[in-house]
N, C-alpha and C positions, 0 to 999 in steps of 0.2 A: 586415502585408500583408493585403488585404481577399480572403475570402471567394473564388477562382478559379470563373468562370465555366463552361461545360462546352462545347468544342466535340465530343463526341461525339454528336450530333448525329442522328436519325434520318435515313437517305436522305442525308446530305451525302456521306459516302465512296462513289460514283459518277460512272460517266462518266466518258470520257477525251478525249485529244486526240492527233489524228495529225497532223502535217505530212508532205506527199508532194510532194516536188521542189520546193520552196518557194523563189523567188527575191524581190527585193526590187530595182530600181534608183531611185539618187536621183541629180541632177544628170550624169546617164551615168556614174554608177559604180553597180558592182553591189554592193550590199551586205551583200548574202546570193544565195548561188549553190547550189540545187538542196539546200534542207536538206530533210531526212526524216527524223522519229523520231519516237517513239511515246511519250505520258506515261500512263504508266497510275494510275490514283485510288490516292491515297495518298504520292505520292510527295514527299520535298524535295528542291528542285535552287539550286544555282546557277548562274548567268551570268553568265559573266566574260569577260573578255578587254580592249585598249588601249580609248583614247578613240577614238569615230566606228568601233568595230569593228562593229555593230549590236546591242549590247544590246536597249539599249530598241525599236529599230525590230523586233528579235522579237517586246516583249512586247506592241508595239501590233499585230501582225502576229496574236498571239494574243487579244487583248482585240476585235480588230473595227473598232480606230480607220483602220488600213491594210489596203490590198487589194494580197493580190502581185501582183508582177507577170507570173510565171509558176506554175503549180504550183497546189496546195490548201488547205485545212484541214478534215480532217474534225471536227466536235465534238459530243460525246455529248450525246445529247437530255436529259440531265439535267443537263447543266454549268452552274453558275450562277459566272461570272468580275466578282469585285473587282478593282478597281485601285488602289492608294497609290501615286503616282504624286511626280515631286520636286515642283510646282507641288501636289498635293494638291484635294481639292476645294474647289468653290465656298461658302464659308459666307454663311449671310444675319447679317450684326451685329446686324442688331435683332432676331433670335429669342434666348432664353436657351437654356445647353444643356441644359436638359432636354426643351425642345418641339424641337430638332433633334435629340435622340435618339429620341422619340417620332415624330418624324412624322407621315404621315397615321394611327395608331393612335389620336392623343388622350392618351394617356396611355404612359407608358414600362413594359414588362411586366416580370414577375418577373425574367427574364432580364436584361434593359435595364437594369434595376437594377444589379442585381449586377455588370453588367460595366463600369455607372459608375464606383462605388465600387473596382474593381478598377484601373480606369483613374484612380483619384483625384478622380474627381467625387462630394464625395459631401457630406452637406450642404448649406452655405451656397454653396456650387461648382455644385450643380445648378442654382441659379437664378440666376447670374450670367448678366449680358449677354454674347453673344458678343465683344462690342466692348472688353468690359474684359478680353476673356483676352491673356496675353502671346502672341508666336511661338510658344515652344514648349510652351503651353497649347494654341492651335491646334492644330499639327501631331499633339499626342495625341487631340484630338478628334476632327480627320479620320480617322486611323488606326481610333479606335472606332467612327465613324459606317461607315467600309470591313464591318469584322467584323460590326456589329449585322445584316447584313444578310444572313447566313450564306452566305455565296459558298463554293461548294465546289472551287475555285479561285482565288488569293489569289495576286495580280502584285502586286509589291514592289520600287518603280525606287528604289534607294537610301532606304530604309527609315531608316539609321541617322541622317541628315542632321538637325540639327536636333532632336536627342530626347535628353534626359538620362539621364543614367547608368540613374537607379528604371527611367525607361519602355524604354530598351534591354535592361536584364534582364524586364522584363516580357514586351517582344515576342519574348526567346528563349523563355520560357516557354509563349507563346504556339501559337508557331509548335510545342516539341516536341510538344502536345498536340491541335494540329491533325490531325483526320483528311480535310481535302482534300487537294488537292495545292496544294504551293507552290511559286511561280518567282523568285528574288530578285536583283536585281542590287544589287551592291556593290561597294566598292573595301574595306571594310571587312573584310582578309581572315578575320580573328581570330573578328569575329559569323558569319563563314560556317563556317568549321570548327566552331563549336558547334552551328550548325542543319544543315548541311543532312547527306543520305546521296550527292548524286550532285550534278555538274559538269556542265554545257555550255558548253564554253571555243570562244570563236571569235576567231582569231588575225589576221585581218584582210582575209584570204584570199578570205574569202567562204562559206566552209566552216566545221562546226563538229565538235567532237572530243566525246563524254559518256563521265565515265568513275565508277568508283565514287570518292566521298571528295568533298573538297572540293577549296579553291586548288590546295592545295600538291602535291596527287595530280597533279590534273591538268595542271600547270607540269613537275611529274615523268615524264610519260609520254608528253607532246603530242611529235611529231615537227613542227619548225617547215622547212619548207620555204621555198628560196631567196623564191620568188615572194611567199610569205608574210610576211616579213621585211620587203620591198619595200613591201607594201600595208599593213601594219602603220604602217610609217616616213607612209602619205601619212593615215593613219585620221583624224587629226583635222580636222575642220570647225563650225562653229557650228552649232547643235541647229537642229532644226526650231520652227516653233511650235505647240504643244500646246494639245489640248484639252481641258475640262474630264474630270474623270473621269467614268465609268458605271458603273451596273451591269448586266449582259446575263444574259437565258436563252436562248441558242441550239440547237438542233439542226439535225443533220446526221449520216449513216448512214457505216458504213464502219469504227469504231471498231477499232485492232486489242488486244492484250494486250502488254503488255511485258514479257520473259522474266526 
């Protein structure tokens, strides 16, 4: 195994996020109804819950791609939000990867390096054509192109999709050593119990439950209500159409503390 990169990071462990009465409606269903809670820096969480429960329309709700439709999001003036998203981002084929690791820099730094090499890029791999990497060459690419860019918030819409065995132990490695906070959705319950510390289960309802642990905590202790059961039963619909990922520096005041 190459060399582990460092995300301890000066300044990245900062800044939080509040949602305060946060609704969301699509097609006149509501799909999130009046959420609040508080992510304070450092934290790992999951997101779980049925298909069409609003997973991902939280974490595009949190990333800036959606605007609720009632309610807020306060975000700490230092927050810098990644997205790994299932579509991934946009690669140009005719760049190699090492000048899409590089970027506008020129040159890929000490760090860039090392997180190549960790990622499996590393030699004759760094100057391949994007166009001759396989899918799931891709999809670690994207993942590393997310990271290089030290985001102190790391949204993760089914993460495990698409990634082999090396690079799913990697990305648990990853993630324990991360000192921002992370949000992940999965169905994947097993990589969630090894990553995260805390839960946001949202059962279809429109409402969401956090609790400490992971899945199976939270399956353990969510009180499902009749109505919930009901909305649950109607959760699935065909996805939205998505777009390309970003990177964001936002700010916005109000920040609270998580107990």
């Amino acid at each position: 195994m190459p060399d582990r990169a460092s995300f301890h990071r000066d300044g990245m462990r900062v800044g939080g996020l509040v949602l305060d009465g946060v609704s969301f409606e699509r097609r006149g269903r509501r799909v999130l109804d009046s959420v609040s809670f508080t992510l304070a820096p450092g934290r790992l969480l999951a997101v779980v819950g049925a298909s069409g429960a609003g997973k991902s329309t939280l974490l595009d709700l949190i990333s800036g791609r959606l605007k609720p439709t009632h309610g807020h999001l306060d975000i700490g003036s230092t927050v810098k939000i990644g997205y790994y998203d299932q579509l991934g981002r946009e690669l140009n084929v005719n760049q190699r990867v090492r000048e899409a690791v590089a970027g506008d820099k020129g040159q890929p730094s000490i760090e860039d390096n090392q997180l190549m090499r960790q990622f499996w890029f590393d030699g004759d791999t760094q100057h391949a054509p994007i166009s001759t990497l396989s899918g799931g060459e891709r999809r670690r690419l994207q993942l590393l192109l997310t990271l290089i860019e030290q985001p102190n918030v790391l949204l993760l819409d089914e993460p495990t999709n698409d990634l082999d065995l090396e690079t799913l132990d990697l990305l648990q490695e990853v993630i324990a050593d991360y000192d921002g906070t992370v949000l992940i959705v999965s169905h994947d319950r097993d990589f969630l119990d090894r990553t995260v510390t805390m839960t946001i289960g949202l059962d279809g309802s429109g409402t969401v439950d956090m609790v400490v642990g992971g899945y199976a905590d939270w399956e353990a202790k969510r009180k499902v209500r009749p109505e919930a059961k009901k909305a649950a039963a109607k959760a699935t619909f065909p996805p939205m159409k998505r777009i390309a990922p970003t990177m964001m520096s936002v700010g916005l005041s109000g920040v609270a503390t998580m107990a």
